[in-house]
C-alpha positions as protocol buffer text, in pm:
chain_id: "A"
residue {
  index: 1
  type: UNK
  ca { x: 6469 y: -2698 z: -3976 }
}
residue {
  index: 2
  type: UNK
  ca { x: 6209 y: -2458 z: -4213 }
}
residue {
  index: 3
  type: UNK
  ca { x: 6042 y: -2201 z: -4027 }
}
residue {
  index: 4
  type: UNK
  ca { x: 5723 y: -2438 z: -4132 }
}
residue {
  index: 5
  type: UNK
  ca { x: 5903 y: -2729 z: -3993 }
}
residue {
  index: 6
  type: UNK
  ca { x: 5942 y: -2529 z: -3601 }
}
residue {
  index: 7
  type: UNK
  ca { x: 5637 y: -2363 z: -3586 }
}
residue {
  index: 8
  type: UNK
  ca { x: 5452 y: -2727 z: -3664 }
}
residue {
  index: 9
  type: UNK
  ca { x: 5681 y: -2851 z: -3366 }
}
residue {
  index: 10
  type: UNK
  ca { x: 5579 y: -2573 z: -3135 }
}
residue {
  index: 11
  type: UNK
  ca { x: 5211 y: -2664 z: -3205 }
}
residue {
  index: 12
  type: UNK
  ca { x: 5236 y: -3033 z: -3149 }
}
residue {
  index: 13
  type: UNK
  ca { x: 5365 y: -2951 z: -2815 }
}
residue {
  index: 14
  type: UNK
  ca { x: 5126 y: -2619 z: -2766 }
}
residue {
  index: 15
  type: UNK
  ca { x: 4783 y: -2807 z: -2857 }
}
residue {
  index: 16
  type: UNK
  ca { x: 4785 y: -3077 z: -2573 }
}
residue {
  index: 17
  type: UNK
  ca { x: 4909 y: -2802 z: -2309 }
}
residue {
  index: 18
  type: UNK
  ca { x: 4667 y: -2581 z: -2391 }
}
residue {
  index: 19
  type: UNK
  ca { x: 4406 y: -2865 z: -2362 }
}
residue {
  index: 20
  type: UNK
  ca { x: 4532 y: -2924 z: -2030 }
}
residue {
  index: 21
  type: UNK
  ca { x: 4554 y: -2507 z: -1908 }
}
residue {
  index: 22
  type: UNK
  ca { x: 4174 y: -2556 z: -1991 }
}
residue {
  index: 23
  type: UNK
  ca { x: 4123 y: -2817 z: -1829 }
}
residue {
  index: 24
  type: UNK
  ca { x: 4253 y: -2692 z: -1505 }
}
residue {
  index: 25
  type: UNK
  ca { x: 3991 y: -2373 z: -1592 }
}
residue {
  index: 26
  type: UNK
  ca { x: 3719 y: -2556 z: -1692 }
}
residue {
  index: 27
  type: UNK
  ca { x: 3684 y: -2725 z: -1349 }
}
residue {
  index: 28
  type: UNK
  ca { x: 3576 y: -2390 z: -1191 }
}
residue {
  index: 29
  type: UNK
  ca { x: 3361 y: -2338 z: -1483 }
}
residue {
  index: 30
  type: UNK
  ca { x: 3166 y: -2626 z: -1419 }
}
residue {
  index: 31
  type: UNK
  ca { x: 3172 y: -2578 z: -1030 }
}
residue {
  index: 32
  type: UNK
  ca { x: 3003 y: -2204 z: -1150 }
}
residue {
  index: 33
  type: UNK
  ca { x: 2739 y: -2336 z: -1368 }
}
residue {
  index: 34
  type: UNK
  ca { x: 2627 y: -2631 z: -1155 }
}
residue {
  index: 35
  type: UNK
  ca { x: 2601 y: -2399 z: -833 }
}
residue {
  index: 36
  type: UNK
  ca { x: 2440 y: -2148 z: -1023 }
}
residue {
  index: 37
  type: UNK
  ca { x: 2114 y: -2358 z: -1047 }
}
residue {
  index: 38
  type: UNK
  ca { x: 2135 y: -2374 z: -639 }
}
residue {
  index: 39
  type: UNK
  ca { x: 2117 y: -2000 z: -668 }
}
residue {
  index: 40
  type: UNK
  ca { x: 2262 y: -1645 z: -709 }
}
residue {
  index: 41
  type: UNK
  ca { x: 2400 y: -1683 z: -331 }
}
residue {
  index: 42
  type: UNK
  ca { x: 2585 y: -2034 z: -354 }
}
residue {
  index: 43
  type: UNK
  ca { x: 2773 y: -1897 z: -684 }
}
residue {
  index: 44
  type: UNK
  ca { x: 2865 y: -1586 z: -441 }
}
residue {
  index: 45
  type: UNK
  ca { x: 3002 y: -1842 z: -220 }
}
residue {
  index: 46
  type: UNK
  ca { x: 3229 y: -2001 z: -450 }
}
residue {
  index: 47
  type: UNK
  ca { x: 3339 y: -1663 z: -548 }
}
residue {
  index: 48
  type: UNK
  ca { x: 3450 y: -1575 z: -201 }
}
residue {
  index: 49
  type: UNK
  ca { x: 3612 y: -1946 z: -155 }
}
residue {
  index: 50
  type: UNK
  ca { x: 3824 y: -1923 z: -480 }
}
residue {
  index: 51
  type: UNK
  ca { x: 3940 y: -1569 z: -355 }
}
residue {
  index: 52
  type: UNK
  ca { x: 4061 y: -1727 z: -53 }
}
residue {
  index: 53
  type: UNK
  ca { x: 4198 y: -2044 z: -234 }
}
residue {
  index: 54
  type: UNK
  ca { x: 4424 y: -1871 z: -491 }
}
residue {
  index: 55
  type: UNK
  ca { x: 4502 y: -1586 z: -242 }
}
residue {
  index: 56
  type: UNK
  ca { x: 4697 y: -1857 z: -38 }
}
residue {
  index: 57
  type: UNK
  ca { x: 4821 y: -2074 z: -340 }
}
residue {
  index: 58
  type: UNK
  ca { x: 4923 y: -1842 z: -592 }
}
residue {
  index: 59
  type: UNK
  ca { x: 5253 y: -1729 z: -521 }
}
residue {
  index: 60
  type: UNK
  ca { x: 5349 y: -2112 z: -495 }
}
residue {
  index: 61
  type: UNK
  ca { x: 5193 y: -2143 z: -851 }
}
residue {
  index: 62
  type: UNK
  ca { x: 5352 y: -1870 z: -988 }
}
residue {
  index: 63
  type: UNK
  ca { x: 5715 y: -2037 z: -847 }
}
residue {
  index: 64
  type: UNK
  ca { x: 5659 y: -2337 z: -976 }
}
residue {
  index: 65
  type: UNK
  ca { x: 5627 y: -2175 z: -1357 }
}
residue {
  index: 66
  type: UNK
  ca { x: 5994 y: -2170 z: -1314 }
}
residue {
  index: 67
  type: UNK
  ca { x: 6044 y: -2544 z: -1369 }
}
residue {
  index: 68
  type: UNK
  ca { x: 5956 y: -2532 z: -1749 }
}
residue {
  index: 69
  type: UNK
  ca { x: 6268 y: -2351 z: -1847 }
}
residue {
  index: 70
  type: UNK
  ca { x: 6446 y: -2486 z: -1590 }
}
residue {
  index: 71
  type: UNK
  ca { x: 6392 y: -2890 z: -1634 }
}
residue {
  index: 72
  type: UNK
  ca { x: 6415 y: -2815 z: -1973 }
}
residue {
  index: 73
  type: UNK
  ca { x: 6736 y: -2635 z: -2023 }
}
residue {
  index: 74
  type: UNK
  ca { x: 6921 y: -3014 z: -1802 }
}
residue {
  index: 75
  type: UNK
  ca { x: 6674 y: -3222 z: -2046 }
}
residue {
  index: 76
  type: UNK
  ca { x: 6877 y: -3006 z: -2324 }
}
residue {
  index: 77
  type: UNK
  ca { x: 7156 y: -3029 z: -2194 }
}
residue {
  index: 78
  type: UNK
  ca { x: 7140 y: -3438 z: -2084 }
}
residue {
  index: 79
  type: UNK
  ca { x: 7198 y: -3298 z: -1696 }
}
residue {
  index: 80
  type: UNK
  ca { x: 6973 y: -3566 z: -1521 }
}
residue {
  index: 81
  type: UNK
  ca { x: 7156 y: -3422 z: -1176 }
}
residue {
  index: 82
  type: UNK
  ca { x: 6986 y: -3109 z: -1267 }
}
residue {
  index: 83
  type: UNK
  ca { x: 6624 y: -3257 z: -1377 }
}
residue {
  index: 84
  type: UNK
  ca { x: 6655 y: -3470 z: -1000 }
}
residue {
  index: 85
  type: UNK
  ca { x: 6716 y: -3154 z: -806 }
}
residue {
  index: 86
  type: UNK
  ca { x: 6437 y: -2934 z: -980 }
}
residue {
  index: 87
  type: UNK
  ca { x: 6185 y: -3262 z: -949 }
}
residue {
  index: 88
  type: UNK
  ca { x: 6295 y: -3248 z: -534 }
}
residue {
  index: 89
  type: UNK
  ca { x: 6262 y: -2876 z: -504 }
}
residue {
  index: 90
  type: UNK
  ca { x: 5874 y: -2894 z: -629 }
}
residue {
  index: 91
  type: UNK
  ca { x: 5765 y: -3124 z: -402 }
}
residue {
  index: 92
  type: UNK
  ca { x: 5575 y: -2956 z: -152 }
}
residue {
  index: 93
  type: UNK
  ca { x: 5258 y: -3116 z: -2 }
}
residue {
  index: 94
  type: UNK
  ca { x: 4978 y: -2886 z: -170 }
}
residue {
  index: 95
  type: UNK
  ca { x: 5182 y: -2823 z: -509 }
}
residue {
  index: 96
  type: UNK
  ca { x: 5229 y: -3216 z: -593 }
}
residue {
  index: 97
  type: UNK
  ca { x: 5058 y: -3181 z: -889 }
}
residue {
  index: 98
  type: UNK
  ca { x: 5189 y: -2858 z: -1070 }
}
residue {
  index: 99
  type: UNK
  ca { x: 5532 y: -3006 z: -1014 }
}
residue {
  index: 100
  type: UNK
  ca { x: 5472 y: -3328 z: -1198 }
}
residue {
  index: 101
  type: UNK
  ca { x: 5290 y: -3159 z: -1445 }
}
residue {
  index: 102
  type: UNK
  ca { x: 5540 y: -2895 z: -1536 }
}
residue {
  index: 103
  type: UNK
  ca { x: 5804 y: -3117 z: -1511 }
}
residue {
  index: 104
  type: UNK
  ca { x: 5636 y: -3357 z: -1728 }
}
residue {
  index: 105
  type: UNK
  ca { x: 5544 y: -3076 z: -2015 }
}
residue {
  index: 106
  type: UNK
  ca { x: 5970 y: -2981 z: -1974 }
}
residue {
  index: 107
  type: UNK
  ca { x: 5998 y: -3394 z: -2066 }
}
residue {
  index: 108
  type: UNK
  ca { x: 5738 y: -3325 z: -2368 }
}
residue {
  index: 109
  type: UNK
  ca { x: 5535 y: -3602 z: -2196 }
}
residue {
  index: 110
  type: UNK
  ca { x: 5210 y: -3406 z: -2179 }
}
residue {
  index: 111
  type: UNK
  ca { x: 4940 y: -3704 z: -2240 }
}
residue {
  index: 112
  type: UNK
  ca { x: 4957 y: -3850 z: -1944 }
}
residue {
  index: 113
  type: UNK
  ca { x: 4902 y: -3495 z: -1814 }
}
residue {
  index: 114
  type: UNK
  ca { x: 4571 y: -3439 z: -2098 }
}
residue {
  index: 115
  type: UNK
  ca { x: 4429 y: -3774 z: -1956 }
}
residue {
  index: 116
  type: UNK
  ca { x: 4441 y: -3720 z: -1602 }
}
residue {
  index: 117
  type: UNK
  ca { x: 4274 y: -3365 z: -1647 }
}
residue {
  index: 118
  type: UNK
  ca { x: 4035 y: -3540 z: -1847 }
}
residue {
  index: 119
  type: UNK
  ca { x: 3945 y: -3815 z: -1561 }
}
residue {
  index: 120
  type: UNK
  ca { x: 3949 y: -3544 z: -1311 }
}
residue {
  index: 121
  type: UNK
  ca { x: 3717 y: -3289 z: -1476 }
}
residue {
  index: 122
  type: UNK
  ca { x: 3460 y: -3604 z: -1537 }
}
residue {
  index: 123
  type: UNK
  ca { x: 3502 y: -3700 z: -1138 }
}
residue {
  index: 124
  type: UNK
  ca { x: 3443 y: -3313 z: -1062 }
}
residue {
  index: 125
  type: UNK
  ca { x: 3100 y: -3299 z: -1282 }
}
residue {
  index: 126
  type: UNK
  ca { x: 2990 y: -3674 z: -1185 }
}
residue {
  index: 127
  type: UNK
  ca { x: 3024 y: -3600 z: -777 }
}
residue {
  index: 128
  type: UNK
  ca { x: 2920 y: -3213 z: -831 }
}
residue {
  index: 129
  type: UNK
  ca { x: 2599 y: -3380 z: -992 }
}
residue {
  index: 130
  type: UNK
  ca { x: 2563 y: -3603 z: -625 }
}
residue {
  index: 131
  type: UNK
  ca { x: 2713 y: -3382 z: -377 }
}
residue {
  index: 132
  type: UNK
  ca { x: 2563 y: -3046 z: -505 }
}
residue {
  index: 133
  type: UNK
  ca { x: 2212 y: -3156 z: -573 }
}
residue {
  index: 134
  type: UNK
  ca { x: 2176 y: -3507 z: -378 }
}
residue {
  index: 135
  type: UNK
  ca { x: 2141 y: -3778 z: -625 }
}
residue {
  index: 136
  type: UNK
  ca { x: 2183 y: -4125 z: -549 }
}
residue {
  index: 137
  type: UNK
  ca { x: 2090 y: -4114 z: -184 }
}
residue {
  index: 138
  type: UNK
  ca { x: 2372 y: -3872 z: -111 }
}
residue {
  index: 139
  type: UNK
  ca { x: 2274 y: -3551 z: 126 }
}
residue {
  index: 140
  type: UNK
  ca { x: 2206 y: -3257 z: -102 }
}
residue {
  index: 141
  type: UNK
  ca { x: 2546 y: -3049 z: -5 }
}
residue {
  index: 142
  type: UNK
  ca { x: 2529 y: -2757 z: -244 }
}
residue {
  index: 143
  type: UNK
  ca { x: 2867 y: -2502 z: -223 }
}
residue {
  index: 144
  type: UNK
  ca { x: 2982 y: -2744 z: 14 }
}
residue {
  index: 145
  type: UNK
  ca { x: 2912 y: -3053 z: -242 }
}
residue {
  index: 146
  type: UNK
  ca { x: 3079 y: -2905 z: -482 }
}
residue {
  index: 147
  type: UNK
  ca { x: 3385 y: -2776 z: -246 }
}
residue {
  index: 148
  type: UNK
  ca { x: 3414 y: -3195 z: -165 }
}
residue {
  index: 149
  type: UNK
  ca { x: 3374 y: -3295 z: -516 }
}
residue {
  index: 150
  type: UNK
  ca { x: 3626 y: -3045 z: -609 }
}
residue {
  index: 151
  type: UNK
  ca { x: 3870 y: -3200 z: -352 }
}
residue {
  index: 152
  type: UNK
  ca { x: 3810 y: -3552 z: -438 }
}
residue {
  index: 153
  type: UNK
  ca { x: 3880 y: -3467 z: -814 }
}
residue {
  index: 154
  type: UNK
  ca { x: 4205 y: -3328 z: -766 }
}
residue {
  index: 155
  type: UNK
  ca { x: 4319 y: -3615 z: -563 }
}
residue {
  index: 156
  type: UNK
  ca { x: 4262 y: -3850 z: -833 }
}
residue {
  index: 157
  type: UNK
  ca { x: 4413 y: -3653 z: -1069 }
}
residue {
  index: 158
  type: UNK
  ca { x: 4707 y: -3685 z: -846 }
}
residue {
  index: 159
  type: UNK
  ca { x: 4713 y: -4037 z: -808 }
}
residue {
  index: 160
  type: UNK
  ca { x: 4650 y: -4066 z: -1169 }
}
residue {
  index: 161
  type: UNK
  ca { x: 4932 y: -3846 z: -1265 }
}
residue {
  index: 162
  type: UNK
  ca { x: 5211 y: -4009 z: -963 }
}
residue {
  index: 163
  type: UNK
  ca { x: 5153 y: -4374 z: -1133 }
}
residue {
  index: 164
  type: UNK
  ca { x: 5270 y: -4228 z: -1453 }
}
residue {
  index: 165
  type: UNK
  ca { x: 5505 y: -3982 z: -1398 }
}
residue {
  index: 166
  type: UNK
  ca { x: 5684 y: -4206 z: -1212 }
}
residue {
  index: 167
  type: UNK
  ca { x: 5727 y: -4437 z: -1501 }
}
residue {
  index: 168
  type: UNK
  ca { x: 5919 y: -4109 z: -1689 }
}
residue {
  index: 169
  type: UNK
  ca { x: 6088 y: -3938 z: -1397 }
}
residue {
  index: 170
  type: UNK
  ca { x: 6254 y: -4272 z: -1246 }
}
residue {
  index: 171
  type: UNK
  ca { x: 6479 y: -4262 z: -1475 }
}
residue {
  index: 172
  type: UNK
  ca { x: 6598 y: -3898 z: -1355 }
}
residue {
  index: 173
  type: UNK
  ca { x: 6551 y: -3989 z: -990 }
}
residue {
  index: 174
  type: UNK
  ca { x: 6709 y: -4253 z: -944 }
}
residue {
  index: 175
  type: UNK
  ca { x: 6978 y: -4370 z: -835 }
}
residue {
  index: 176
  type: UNK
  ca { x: 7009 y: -4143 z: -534 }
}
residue {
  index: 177
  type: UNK
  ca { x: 7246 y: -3866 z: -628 }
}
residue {
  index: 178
  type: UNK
  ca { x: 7363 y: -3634 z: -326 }
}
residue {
  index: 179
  type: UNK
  ca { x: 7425 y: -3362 z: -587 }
}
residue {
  index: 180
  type: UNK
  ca { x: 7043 y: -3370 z: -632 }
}
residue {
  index: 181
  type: UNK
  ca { x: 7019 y: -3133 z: -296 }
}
residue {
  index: 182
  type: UNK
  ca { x: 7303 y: -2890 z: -337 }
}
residue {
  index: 183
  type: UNK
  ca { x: 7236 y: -2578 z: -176 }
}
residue {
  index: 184
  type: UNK
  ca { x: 7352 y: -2368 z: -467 }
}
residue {
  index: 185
  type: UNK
  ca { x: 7118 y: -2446 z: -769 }
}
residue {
  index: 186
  type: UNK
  ca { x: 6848 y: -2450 z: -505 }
}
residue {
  index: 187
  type: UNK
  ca { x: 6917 y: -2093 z: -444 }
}
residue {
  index: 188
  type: UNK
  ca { x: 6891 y: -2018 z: -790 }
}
residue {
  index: 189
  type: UNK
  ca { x: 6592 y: -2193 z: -922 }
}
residue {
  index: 190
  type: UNK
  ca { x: 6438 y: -2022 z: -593 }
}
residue {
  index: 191
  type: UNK
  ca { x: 6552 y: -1669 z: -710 }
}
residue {
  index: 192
  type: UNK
  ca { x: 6409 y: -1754 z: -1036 }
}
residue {
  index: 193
  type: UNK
  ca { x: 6030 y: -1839 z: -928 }
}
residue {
  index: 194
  type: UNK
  ca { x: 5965 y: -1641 z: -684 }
}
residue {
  index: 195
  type: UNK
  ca { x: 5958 y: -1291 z: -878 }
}
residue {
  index: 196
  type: UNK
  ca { x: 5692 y: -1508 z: -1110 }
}
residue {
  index: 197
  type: UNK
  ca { x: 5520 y: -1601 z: -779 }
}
residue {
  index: 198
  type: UNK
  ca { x: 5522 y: -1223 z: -665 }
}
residue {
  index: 199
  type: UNK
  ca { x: 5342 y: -1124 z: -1023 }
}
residue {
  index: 200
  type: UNK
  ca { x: 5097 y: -1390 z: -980 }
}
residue {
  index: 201
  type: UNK
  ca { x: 5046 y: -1277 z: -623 }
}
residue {
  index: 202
  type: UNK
  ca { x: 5027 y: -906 z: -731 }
}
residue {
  index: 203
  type: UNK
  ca { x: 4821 y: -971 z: -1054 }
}
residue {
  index: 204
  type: UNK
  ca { x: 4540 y: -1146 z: -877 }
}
residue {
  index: 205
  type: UNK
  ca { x: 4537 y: -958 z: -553 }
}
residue {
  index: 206
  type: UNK
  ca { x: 4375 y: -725 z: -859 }
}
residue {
  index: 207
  type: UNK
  ca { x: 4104 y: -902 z: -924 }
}
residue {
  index: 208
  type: UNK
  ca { x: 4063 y: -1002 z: -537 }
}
residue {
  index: 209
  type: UNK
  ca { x: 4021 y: -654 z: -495 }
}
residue {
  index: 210
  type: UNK
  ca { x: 3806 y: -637 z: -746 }
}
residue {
  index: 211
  type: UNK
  ca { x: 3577 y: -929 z: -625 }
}
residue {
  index: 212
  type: UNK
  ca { x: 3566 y: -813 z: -251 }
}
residue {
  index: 213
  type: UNK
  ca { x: 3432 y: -491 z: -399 }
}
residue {
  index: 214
  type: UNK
  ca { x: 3182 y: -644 z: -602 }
}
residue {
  index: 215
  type: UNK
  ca { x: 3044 y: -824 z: -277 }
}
residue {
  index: 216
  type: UNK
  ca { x: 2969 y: -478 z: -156 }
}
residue {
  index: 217
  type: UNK
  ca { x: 2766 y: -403 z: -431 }
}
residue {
  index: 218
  type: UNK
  ca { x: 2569 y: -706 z: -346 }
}
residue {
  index: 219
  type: UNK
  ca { x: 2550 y: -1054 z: -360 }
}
residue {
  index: 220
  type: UNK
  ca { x: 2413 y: -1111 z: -721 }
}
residue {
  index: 221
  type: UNK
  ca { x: 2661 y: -848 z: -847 }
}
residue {
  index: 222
  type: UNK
  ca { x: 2951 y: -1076 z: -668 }
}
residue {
  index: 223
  type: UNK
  ca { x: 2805 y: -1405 z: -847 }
}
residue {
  index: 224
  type: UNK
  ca { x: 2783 y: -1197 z: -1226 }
}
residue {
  index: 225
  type: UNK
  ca { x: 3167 y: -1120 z: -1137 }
}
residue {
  index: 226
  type: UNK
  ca { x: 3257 y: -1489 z: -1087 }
}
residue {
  index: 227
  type: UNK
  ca { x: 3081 y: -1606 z: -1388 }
}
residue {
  index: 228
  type: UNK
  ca { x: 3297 y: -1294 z: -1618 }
}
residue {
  index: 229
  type: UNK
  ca { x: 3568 y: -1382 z: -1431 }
}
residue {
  index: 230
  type: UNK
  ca { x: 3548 y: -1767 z: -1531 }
}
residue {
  index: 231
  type: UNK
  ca { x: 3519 y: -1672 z: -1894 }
}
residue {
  index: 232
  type: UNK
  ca { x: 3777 y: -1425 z: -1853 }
}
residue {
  index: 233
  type: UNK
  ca { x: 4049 y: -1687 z: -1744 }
}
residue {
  index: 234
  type: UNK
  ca { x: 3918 y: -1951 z: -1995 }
}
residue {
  index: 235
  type: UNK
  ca { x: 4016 y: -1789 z: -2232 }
}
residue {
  index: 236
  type: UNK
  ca { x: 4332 y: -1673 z: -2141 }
}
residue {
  index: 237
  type: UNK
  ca { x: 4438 y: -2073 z: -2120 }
}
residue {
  index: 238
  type: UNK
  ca { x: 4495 y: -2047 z: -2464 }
}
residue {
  index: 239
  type: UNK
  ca { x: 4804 y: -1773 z: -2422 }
}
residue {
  index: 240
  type: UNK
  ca { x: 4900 y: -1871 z: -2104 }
}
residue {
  index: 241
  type: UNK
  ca { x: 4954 y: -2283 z: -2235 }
}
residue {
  index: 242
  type: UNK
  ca { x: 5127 y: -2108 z: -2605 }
}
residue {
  index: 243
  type: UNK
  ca { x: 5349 y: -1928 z: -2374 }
}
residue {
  index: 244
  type: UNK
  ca { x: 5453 y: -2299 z: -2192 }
}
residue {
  index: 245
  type: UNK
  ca { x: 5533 y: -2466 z: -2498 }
}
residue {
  index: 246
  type: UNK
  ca { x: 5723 y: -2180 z: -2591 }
}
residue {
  index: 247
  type: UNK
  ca { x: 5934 y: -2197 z: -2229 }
}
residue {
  index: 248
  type: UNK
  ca { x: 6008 y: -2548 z: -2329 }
}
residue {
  index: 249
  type: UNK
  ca { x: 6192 y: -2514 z: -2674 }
}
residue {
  index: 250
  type: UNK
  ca { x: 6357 y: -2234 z: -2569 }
}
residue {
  index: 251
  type: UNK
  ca { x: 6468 y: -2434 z: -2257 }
}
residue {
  index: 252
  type: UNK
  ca { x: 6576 y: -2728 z: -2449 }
}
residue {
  index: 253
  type: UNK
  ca { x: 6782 y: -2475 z: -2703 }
}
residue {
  index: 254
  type: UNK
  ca { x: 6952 y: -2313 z: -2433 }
}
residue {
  index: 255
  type: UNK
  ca { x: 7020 y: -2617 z: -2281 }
}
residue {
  index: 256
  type: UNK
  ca { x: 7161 y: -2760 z: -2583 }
}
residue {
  index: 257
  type: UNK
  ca { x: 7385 y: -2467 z: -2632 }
}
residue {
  index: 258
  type: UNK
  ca { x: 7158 y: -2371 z: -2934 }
}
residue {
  index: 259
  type: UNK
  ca { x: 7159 y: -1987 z: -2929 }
}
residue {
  index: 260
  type: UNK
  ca { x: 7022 y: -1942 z: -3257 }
}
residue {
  index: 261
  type: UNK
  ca { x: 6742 y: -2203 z: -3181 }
}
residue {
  index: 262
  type: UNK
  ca { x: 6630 y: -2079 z: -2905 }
}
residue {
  index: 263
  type: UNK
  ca { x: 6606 y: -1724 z: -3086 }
}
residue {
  index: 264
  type: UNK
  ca { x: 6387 y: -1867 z: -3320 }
}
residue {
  index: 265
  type: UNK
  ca { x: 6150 y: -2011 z: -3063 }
}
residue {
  index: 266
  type: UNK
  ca { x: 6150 y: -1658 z: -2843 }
}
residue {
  index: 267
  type: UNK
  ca { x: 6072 y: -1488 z: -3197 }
}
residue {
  index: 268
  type: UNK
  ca { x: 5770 y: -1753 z: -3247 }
}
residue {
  index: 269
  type: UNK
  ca { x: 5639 y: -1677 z: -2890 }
}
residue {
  index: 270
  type: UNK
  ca { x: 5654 y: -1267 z: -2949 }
}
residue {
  index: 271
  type: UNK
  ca { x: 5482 y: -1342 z: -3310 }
}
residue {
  index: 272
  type: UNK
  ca { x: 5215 y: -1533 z: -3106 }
}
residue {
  index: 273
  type: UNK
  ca { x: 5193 y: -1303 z: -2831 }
}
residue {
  index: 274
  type: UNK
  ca { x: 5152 y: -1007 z: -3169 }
}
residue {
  index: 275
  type: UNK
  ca { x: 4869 y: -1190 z: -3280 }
}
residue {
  index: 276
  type: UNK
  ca { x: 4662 y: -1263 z: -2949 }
}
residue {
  index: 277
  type: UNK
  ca { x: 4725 y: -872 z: -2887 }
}
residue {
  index: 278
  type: UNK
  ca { x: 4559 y: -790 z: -3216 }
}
residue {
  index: 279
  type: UNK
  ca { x: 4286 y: -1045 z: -3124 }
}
residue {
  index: 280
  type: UNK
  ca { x: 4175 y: -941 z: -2794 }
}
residue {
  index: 281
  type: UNK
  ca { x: 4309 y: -606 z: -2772 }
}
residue {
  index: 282
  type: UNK
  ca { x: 4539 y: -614 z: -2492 }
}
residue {
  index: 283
  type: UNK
  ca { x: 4892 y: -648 z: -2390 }
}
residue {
  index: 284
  type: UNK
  ca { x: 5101 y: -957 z: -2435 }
}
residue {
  index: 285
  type: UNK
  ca { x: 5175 y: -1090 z: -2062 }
}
């Protein structure tokens, strides 16, 4: 393949994850701007309830990055042992979701993921619009409203997601292979994520730091912090869902036994990661 060639293969499988990294963003965003017109106090309140969210959940998140090189070095490499025990090892109650998804965007099947984010973020702005401000004979709920609709959303998303990822991962999953829990390449995927988890953990406890401050200062100051911060991380989707599709091809190189592929898609991620850095003036991550 032409240089031309991979880079327009990179982008058809960049565009729809980065659609669906802002997505996931654009959820808060909308919780922020519809509980900003409650007042300066209820955004406050969803700035001190997303601290405490991602405090818990972000380590997990951060683990679970590891499944894009992982599933897709065994979809490379035709290993559907491999793609089974990854699937299994992501299943944890709360994290349901990111392991479809990244599963799904190892299997370059990332519509089904685009169209559940899409039915979720119109759920999340439809019930926001009842539970936050009472429409429809529903109690006017505010932060708490929009903590519900946020809830809600993400189930269906889930539901949404299971029925189809189901129809691609059966395939991997079954028949029942007892190699599918082997202790082994448990350990390693494990030993894999969890430094990522750690950086997530450490990276935000940053900007929790940085928000519990910013509640000293004051309520009002704590609610202008949420609504930077929310612009902040929209627009860091954009990287963050290059640097995904970038996981993936050099996944499915490696996994292939492609070296000098999977050069060539490293050297289009650090050429990406160049021109975002001359962009926004900051480090590649």
């Amino acid at each position: 393949m032409t240089f031309r060639a991979e880079l327009r293969a990179m982008i058809r499988l960049a565009v729809p994850i980065v659609a669906v990294q802002l997505g996931q963003m654009l959820m808060g965003v909308v919780d922020t701007i519809m509980v900003g017109r409650v007042s300066a106090e209820a955004i406050a309140a969803v700035a001190l309830g997303n601290l405490y969210f991602f405090g818990a959940a972000i380590f997990g998140m951060g683990a679970l990055m590891a499944l894009d090189p992982v599933v897709a070095q065994a979809v490379g490499a035709g290993d559907t042992v491999a793609v089974a025990r990854v699937e299994i090892a992501g299943i944890l109650p709360f994290y349901i979701f990111g392991a479809l998804r990244q599963s799904l965007q190892a299997l370059k099947r990332i519509a089904p993921i685009v169209g559940a984010m899409i039915v979720g973020n119109l759920t999340n702005l439809a019930l926001n619009y009842l539970w936050i401000y009472g429409k429809l004979g529903f109690p006017a709920g505010g932060v708490i409203g929009s903590a519900w609709a946020t809830v809600v959303s993400r189930w269906v998303m889930l539901a949404l997601l299971l029925a189809v990822a189901w129809r691609s991962l059966r395939p991997q999953l079954l028949p029942w292979r007892r190699e599918s829990v082997d202790w082994e390449p448990l350990r390693r995927m494990v030993v894999l994520g969890a430094p990522i988890g750690i950086q997530y953990e450490l990276e935000y406890g940053v900007f929790a730091v940085v928000g519990i401050m910013m509640g000293w200062m004051g309520t009002a100051q704590l609610a202008g912090h949420q609504v930077a911060l929310n612009l902040a991380s929209l627009a860091f989707m954009v990287p963050l869902g290059v640097s995904a599709s970038a996981a993936v091809l050099v996944g499915h190189a490696v996994g292939r036994g492609d070296a000098a592929e999977a050069r060539r898609a490293a050297r289009r991620k650090r050429s990406t990661s160049r021109t975002r850095r001359s962009r926004w003036g900051s480090a590649p991550r």
